[in-house]
C-alpha positions in Angstrom: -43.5 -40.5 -22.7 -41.8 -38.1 -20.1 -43.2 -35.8 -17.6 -41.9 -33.8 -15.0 -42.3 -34.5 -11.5 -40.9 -31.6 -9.5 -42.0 -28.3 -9.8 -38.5 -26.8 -9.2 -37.2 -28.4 -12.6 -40.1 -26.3 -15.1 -38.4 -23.5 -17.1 -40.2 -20.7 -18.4 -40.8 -21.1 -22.2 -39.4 -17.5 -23.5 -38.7 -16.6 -27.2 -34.9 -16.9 -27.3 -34.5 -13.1 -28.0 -34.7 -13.4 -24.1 -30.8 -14.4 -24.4 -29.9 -11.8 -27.1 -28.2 -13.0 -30.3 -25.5 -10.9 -31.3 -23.9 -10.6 -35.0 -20.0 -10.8 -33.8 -19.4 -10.5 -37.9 -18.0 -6.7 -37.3 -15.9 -8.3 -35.0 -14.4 -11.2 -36.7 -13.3 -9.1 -39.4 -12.3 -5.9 -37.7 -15.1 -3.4 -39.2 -16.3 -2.5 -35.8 -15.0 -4.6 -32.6 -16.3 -1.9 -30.5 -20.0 -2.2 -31.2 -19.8 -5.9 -31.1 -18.0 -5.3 -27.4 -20.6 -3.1 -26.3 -23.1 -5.7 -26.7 -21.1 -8.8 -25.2 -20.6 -6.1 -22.3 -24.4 -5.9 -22.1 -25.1 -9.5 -22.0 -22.3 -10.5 -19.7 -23.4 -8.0 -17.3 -27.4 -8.7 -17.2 -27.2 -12.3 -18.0 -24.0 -14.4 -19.0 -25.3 -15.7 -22.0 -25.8 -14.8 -25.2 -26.0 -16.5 -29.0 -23.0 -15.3 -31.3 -23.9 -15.5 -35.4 -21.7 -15.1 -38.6 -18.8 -16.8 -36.4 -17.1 -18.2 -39.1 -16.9 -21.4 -37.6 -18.0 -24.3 -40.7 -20.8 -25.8 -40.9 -19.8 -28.4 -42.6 -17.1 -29.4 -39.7 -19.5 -28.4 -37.3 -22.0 -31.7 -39.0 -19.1 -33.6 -38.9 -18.6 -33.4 -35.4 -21.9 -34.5 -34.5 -21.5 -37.2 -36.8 -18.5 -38.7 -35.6 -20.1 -38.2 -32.0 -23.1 -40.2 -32.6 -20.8 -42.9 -33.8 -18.5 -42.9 -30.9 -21.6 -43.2 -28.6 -23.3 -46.3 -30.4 -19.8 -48.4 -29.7 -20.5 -51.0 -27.2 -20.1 -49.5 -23.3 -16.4 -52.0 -23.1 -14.8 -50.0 -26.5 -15.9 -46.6 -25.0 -15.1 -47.7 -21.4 -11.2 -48.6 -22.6 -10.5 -44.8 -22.7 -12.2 -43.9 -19.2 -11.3 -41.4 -17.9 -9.8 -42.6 -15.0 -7.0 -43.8 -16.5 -5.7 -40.5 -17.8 -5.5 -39.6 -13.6 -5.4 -35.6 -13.4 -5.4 -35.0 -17.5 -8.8 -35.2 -17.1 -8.9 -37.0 -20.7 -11.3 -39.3 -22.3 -14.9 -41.3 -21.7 -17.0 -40.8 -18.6 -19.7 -43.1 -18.3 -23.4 -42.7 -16.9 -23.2 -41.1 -13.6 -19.5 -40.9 -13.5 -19.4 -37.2 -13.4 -21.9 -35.3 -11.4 -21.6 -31.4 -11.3 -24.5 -31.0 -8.3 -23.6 -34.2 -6.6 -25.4 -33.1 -3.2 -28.8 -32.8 -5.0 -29.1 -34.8 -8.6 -27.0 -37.6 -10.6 -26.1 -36.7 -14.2 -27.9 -38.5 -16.7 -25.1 -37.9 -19.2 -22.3 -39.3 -21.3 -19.5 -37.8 -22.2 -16.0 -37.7 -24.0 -13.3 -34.8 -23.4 -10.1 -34.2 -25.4 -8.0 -31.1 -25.6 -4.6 -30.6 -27.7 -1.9 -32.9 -27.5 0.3 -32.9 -24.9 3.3 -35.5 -24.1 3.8 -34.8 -20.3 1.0 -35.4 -17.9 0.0 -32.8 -15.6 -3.7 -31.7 -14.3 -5.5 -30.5 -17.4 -2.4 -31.1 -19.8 -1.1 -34.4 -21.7 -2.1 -36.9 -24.3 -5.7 -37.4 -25.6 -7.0 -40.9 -25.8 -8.2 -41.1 -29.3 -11.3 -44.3 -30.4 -9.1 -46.5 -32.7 -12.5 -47.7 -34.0 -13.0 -44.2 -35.5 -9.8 -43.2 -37.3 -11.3 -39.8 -38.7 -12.1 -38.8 -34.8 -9.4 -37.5 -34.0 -8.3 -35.3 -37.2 -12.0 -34.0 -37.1 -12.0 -33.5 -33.8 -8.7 -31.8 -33.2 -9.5 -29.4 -36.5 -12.8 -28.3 -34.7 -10.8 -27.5 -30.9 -8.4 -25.5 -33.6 -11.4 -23.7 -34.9 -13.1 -22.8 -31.9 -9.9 -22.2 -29.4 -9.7 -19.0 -32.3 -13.2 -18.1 -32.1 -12.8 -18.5 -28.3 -9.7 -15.6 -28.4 -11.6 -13.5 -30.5 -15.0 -13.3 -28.1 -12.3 -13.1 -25.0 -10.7 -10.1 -26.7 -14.3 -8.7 -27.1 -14.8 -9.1 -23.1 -11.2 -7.3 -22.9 -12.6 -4.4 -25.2 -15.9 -4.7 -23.0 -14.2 -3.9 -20.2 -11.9 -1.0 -20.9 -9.1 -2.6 -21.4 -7.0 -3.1 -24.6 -8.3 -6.2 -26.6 -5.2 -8.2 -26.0 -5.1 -7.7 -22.4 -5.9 -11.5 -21.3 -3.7 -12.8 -24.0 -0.5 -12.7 -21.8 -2.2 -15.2 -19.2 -3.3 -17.4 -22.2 -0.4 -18.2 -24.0 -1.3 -21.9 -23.0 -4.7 -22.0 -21.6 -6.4 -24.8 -19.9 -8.7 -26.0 -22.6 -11.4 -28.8 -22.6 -13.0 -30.2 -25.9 -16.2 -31.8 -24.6 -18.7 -34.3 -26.9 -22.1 -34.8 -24.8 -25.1 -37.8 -25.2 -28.3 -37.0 -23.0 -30.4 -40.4 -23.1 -33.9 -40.3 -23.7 -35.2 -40.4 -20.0 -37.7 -43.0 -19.1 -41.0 -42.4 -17.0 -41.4 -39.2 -14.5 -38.4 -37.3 -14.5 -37.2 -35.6 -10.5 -34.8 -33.4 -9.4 -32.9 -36.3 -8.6 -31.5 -37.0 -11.8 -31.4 -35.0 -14.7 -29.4 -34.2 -17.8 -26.9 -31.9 -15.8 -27.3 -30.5 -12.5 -27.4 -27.1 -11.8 -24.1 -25.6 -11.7 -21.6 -22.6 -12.9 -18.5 -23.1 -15.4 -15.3 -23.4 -13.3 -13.9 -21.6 -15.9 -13.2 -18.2 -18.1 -15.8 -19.2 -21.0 -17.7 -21.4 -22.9 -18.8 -22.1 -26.5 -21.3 -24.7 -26.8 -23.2 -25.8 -29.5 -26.5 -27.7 -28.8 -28.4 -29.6 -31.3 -32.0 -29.5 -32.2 -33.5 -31.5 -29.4 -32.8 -28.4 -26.6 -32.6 -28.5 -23.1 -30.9 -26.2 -21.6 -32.1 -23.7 -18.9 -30.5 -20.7 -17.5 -31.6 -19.1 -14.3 -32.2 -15.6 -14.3 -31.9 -13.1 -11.3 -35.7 -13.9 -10.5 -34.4 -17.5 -9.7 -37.1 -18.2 -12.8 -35.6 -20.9 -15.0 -35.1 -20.0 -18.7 -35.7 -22.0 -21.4 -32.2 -21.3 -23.7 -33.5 -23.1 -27.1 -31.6 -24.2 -30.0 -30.7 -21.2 -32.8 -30.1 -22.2 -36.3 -26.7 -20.9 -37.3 -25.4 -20.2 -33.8 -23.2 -20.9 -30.7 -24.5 -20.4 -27.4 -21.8 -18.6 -25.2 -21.4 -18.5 -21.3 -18.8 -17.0 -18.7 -17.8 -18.6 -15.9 -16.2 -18.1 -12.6 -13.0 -16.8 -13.9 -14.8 -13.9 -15.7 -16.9 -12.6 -12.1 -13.6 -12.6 -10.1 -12.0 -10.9 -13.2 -14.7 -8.1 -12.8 -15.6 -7.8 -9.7 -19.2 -9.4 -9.9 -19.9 -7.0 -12.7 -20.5 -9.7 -15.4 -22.0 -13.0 -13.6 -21.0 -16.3 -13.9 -24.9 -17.9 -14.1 -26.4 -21.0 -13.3 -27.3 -23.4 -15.9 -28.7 -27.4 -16.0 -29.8 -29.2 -18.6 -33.6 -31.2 -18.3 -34.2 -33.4 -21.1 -37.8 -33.9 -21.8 -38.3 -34.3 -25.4 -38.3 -38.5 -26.1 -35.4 -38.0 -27.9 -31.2 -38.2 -27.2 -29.7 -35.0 -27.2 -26.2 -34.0 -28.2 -24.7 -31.1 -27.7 -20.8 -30.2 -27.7 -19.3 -27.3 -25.6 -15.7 -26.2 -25.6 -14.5 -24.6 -22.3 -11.3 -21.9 -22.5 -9.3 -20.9 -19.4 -6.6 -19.2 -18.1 -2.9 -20.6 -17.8 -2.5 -23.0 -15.2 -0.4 -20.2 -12.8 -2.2 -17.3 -14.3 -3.4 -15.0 -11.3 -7.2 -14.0 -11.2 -8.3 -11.2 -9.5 -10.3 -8.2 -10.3 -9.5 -6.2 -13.0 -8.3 -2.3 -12.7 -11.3 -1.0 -14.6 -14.0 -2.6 -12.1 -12.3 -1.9 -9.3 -13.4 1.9 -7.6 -12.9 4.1 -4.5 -16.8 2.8 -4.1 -16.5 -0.2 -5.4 -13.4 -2.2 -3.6 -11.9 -5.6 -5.4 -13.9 -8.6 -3.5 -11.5 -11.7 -4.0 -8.0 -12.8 -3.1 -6.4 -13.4 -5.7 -5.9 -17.3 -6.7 -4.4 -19.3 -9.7 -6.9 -20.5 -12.7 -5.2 -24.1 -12.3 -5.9 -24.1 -8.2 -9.5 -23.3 -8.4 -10.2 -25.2 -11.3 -8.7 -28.6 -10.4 -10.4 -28.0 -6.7 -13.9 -27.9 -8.6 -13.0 -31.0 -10.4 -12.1 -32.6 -7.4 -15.6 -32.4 -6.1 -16.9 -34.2 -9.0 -14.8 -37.6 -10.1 -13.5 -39.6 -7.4 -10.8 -40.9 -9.0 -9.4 -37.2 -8.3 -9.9 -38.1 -4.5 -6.2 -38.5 -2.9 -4.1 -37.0 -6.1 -2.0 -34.2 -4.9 -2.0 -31.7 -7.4 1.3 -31.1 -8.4 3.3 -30.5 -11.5 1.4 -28.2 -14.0 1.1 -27.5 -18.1 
């Protein structure tokens, strides 16, 4: 049995309507982008997350993926540790054991395994080259590289949503995503042990580095979302749904309109939790700065402008030190 031993890590059990959920069906098929928009708008701007529905992503290679990620994470630690991460240098590719990655590493250690792919590239730059694929599970990586393809176009089509959100014409981001940093992440959460303390937890607080996220989370839940309060929010599992976040990219982009909000994940159910979120970017070189349409006489542009690839690789620097002493050079 768990219990929690800190007072800063209890969430405030809300009904999920708390984080709307929003029907992007009119969306997906063109009957009325703008009203789908309207309400990514809302959400972005009052709390970066919300659940999307009738996104015509499979459920059936959705099952499969959680399938084939259960398998990959009962191999023995010395199959899994052959593709470590580390050995892929700044492609950021592959397994990262227990406590390898921590995203808060001044305050917790992640109580977390993980395995990131993205698509197939042959030269090896930060964020771009070949994946390192489990031989033991031949089916991984068709599966795996079917559901990146899947959700990469979902991904476009909510991004276009933020473009139509904003103003701006729905293919506005598309130029500085012709070949966007992406990340294909499968996730295990042990079961924890005893008390359970700030210390170490599922995931430590943090933001995505990135422009968005589409994670899907299985039954077990977990994740918490802090709201402007500073009250933690329970963000439970929804049948039939993704769970969707911006990240830093998307604040810069507007100008602190839409917020890029702090998440963790605290496991306290007994039971191993998987959940597997798919992170988009920006190009490598694309500049980010703050959008025309949030930018006023009264409300002045608050960031330099930087490159997605710079800020990105800088975060990720922070949190694997096999990243410590690589110049980042080259790009994809």
């Amino acid at each position: 049995m768990t219990e929690l031993l800190d007072i800063r890590l209890a969430s405030k059990q809300t009904a999920f309507t708390e984080i709307p959920v929003i029907d992007i069906g009119p969306l997906l098929s063109g009957e009325n982008p703008a009203l789908v928009a309207s309400q990514i708008g809302e959400a972005c701007e009052k709390i970066g997350f919300f659940y999307i529905k009738n996104h015509g992503v499979g459920q059936q290679l959705i099952d499969s993926m959680y399938t084939l990620s259960k398998r990959f994470f009962k191999l023995e630690f010395e199959q899994k540790n052959t593709l470590n991460i580390v050995n892929s240098g700044p492609t950021l590719r592959g397994y990262i054991p227990m406590y390898a990655e921590n995203v808060d590493p001044a305050n917790t250690r992640d109580f977390k395994e993980c395995f990131d792919y993205g698509a197939h590239y042959d030269e090896v730059s930060p964020f771009f080259g070949p994946n390192q694929m489990p031989h033991e599970l031949p089916e991984f990586e068709k599966v795996a590289n079917e559901y990146h393809g899947a959700v990469l176009n979902l991904a476009r089509l909510l991004i276009g949503g933020i473009a139509l959100s904003l103003g701006l014409p729905r293919d506005y981001f598309e130029h500085r995503q012709r070949k966007p940093i992406t990340i294909q992440r499968i996730l295990r959460y042990p079961p924890p042990i005893g008390r359970i303390s700030q210390e170490e937890i599922g995931i430590g607080a943090h933001t995505d580095y990135g422009f968005l996220t589409v994670l899907s989370q299985d039954a077990v839940g977990g994740l918490q979302v802090r709201n402007r309060a500073g009250e933690w929010v329970t963000a439970p599992p929804v049948e039939g749904t993704f769970i969707v976040n911006i990240g830093d990219l998307v604040q810069t982009l507007t100008n602190d309109r839409y917020t890029s909000t702090m998440h963790r994940v605290v496991n306290t159910s007994g039971l191993e939790r998987y959940s597997i979120p798919f992170f988009i970017d920006l190009d490598f070189d694309a500049v980010v700065a703050p959008v025309p349409t949030c930018v006023t006489e009264a409300v002045p542009a608050k960031y330099e402008a930087y490159t997605c690839g710079q800020h990105k690789f800088k975060r990720f620097v922070d949190s694997y030190e096999h990243l410590k002493g690589i110049e980042q050079v080259g790009r994809g």
